[in-house]
Phi, psi and omega in degrees: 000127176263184189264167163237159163263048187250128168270151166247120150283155192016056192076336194282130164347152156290137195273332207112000196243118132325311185275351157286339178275303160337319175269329194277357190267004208279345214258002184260345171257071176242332179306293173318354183278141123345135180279358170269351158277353169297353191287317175278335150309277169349287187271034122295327160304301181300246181356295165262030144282345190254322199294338183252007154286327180290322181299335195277346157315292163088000000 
C-alpha cells in the first residue's frame, strides 16, 4: 500500500485533488458545530466543490 502526502482526516481517504481535500476538511469541524451552522458549512463546501470542477473543465 503507498503513501500519499495527503493527510486523511478522521479516516477519510485522500481524494488526490488538495483543493477538494481542503474543502472536504471543512466538513470534520461540523460535530462540534450548532446544528444551524451545518448549512452554511454545505454550501460552502458545495460552492468550492463546484469551483473546482468547473476549473478541471476547463
Amino acid at each position: 500500500m503507498s503513501e500519499t502526502s495527503t493527510a486523511e482526516p478522521q479516516g477519510r481517504p485522500a481524494t488526490g485533488d488538495d483543493q477538494v481535500d481542503q474543502a472536504l476538511t471543512r466538513l470534520d469541524d461540523l460535530d462540534g458545530a450548532p446544528v444551524r451552522d451545518h448549512v452554511a458549512v454545505f454550501e460552502a463546501v458545495h460552492a468550492a466543490l463546484q469551483d473546482r470542477l468547473a476549473d478541471a473543465e476547463g
